[in-house]
N, C-alpha and C positions, 0 to 999 in steps of 0.2 A: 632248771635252766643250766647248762655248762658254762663252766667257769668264764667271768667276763678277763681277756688278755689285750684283745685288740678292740679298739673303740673308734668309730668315724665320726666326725665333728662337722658339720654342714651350719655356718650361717647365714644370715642376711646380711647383704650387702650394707653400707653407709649408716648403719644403726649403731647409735651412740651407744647405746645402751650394752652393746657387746664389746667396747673399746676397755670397758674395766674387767667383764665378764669373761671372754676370750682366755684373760693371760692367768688367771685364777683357775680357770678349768683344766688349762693343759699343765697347769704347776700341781694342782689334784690331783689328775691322772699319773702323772710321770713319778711321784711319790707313792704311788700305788705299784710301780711296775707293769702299769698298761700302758701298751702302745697306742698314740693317738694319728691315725690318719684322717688327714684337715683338706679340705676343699680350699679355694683360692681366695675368698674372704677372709674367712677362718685364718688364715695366713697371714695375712695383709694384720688383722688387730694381735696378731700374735706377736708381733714385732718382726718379722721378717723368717721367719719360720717355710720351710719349703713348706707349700702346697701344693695337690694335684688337681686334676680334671673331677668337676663332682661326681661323674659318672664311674668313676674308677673309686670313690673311696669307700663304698661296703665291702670291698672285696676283701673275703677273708676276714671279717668285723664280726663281734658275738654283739655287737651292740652299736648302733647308731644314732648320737647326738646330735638335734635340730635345733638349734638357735633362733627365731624368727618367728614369723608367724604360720599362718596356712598356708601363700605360696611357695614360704621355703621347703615346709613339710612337704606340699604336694611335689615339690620336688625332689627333694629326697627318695618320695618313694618311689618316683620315675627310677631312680639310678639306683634305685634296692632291688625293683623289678620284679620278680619272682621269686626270691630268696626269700626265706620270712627270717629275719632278721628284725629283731625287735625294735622298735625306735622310739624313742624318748624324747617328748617335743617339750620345748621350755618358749615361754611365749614372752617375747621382746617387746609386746605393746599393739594396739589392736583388738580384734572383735575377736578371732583365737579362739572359735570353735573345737579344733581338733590340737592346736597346741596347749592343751590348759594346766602346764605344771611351771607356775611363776617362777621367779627368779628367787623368790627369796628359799621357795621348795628344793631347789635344784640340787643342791649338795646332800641333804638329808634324804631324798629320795631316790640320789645313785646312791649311798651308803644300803638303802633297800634291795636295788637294783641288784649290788653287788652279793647282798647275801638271799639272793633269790626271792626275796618276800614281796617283790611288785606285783600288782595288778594287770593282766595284759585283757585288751580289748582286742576281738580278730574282726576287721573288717573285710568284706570281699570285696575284691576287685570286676569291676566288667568289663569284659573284652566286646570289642566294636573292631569289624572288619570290614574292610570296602573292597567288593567285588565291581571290576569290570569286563565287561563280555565274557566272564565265566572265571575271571583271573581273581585272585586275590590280589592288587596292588596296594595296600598298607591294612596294617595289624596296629592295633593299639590296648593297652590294657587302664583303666584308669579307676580312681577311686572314689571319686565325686560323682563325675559326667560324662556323657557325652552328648553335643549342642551341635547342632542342626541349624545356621542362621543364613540371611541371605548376603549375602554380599554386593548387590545392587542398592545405592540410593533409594528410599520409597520403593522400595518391588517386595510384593509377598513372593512366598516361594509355595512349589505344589509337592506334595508329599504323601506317597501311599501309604500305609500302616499297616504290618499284620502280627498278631502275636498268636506264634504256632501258626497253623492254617488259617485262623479264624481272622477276616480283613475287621479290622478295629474302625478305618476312618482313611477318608481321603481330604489330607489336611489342608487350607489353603491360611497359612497362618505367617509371620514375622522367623517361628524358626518352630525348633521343637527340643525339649528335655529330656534326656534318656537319665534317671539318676539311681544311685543306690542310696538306700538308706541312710549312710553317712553325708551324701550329697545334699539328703532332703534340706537340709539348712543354709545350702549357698543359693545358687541359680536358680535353683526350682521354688524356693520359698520366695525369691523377689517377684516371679512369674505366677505366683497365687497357689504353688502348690502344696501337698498334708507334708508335715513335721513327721516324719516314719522313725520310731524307736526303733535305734539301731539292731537288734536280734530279731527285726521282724524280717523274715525272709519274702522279702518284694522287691519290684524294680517299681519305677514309677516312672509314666508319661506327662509329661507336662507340656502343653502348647504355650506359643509366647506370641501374644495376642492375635487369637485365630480371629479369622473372618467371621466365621460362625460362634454365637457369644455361647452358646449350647455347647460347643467344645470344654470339655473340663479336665482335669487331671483325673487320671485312671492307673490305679493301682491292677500290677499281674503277679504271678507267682513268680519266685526267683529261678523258679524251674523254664522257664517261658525263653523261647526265642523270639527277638522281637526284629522280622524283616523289617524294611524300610529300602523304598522305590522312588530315586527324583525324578518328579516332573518337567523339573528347570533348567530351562537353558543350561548349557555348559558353562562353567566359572560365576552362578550366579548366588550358589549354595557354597557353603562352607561348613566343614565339619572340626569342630577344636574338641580336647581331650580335656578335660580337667581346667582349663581357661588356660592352656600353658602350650598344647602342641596339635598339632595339625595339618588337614589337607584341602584342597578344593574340592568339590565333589559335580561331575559332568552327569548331564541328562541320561538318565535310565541305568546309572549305577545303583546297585543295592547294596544295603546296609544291615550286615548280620549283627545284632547286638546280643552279650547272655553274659548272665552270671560265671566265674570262673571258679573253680576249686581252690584258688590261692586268695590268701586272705594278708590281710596287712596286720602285725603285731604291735599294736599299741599301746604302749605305756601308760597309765591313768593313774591319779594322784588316791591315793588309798582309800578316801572318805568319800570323793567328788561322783554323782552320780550324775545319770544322762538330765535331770531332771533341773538338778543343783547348775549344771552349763546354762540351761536355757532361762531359769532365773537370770541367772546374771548376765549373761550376755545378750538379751530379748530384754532387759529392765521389766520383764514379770514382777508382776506384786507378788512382798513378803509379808505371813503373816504376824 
C-alpha cells in the first residue's frame, strides 16, 4: 500500500460517542504529519474545525476513516465511488455488520494501517440501471442492494425477472431484493434470504413477500445480468440503492442489474473472521 499522507474522516452525526473520539483522532493524525479531510459532522465534534461536503472528502485520500456505523459506511462509500480507496470502519455502537473495528481497536490498527500490515476485504459493487424507452435515465452503483418496493398503501407490485435470456419468474410480490454477498446480512436476510460468504461470487434474488409462497430466494452467478420489467402503474414502484438513495420507477421501465469490476477496500480487524461477525452480531451460540 502507498504511503498513508492524506486521510478523510466521515462520521455520524449526534453520537456521543464521537464527541471524545473526534478530537483524539485528528490530534493522532496531525502528529503524524497526515492531513485530515473531515466531512461536516466530523467538524462539528472537532471543535469548529472547517469541514467540507462528504462527497468531496476522498478526494485525493490514500485512506478513508468511518466513524459510525453501516449507514455511515454506506455512505462513505457512495462519495468514494469508484476510487478504491481503502476504508477503515470503526463502529460507534449498533449491529455493525461491516463496521467491526471498535473503538478501543482504532489507534493500534491505524498504527497497522500505517505500516501496511492491514487486512483488506474487496467487496464488489453492483450497478443497477434504469432504462426508459431505450434511454438510460439513472445509474447507480451500490454495495448492499438494490430494492424494488411498492410505494402504494396495500398494493403489490408486478415484476418480470430475467437472468441473462432465461425469464426466472413473473413476480407479484411486496417488492424484490437484488443483493451482493455483503448485502446478504441486511435486507435480504430480514426478507428470508441465505447468509452468502462474502468470496462467493453470486448475486442473490430475494422476494419480499410474494404472492406465491413457492417464490423463494434464488441464488445466480456474479457473472449474470439480471433484467427486470415493471408491470406497475407509474409512481407506484420505487427503486432505493443501498436504503440511502433513489428513484421512482414508471410502467414498463427495465432494470439492468450486474456485478461491476470495482470493488470496495475494506479494512478488517486482523483476527476477526466472517464467521467471528455472525457469532456476534446474530448471538450464535459459543462453544
Amino acid at each position: 500500500m502507498p504511503t498513508i499522507r492524506t486521510v478523510g474522516v466521515v462520521s455520524k452525526p449526534n453520537t456521543q460517542a464521537a464527541v471524545a473520539l473526534v478530537p483524539r483522532l485528528l490530534q493522532w493524525l496531525d502528529d503524524r504529519g497526515i492531513v485530515a479531510r473531515i466531512d461536516e459532522p466530523t467538524a462539528f465534534y472537532g471543535g469548529g474545525v472547517a469541514g467540507i461536503p462528504r462527497a468531496e472528502v476522498p478526494e485525493g485520500c490514500d485512506l478513508v476513516i468511518v466513524l459510525g456505523g453501516d449507514g455511515t459506511l454506506l455512505s462513505a462509500v457512495r462519495a468514494i465511488g469508484r476510487r478504491e480507496i481503502p476504508l477503515f470502519p470503526v463502529n460507534l455502537g449498533g449491529l455493525g455488520f461491516l463496521t467491526a473495528i471498535t473503538v478501543d481497536e482504532l489507534f493500534p490498527e491505524l498504527e497497522r494501517a500505517l505500516r501496511g500490515e492491514h487486512r483488506v476485504a474487496k467487496r464488489k459493487l453492483l450497478n443497477t440501471e434504469v432504462l426508459r424507452e431505450g434511454r438510460v435515465v439513472a445509474t447507480f452503483d451500490a454495495l448492499n442492494d438494490a430494492v424494488l418496493t411498492k410505494a402504494d398503501i396495500a398494493r403489490m407490485i408486478d415484476l418480470d425477472v430475467w437472468v441473462d435470456d432465461q425469464l426466472v419468474c413473473a413476480y407479484k410480490a411486496d417488492g424484490l431484493i437484488i443483493c451482493t454477498p455483503t448485502g446478504s446480512t441486511a435486507y435480504s436476510l430480514s426478507a428470508g434470504g441465505p447468509i452468502i460468504f462474502p468470496s462467493v461470487p453470486a448475486i442473490c434474488l430475494t422476494p419480499i413477500c410474494p404472492h406465491m409462497l413457492t417464490n423463494r430466494p434464488v441464488l445466480v452467478p456474479e457473472t449474470s445480468r439480471i433484467r427486470i420489467v415493471s408491470r406497475s402503474p407509474d409512481e407506484t414502484v420505487y427503486l432505493t440503492i443501498d436504503g440511502q438513495v433513489g428513484t421512482p420507477i414508471r410502467e414498463h421501465d427495465t432494470l439492468v442489474c450486474h456485478s461491476t469490476q470495482y470493488a470496495l477496500h475494506l479494512i478488517r480487524p486482523p483476527k476477526q473472521m466472517f464467521f467471528d461477525v455472525l457469532r456476534q452480531k446474530l448471538k450464535w451460540g459459543e462453544r
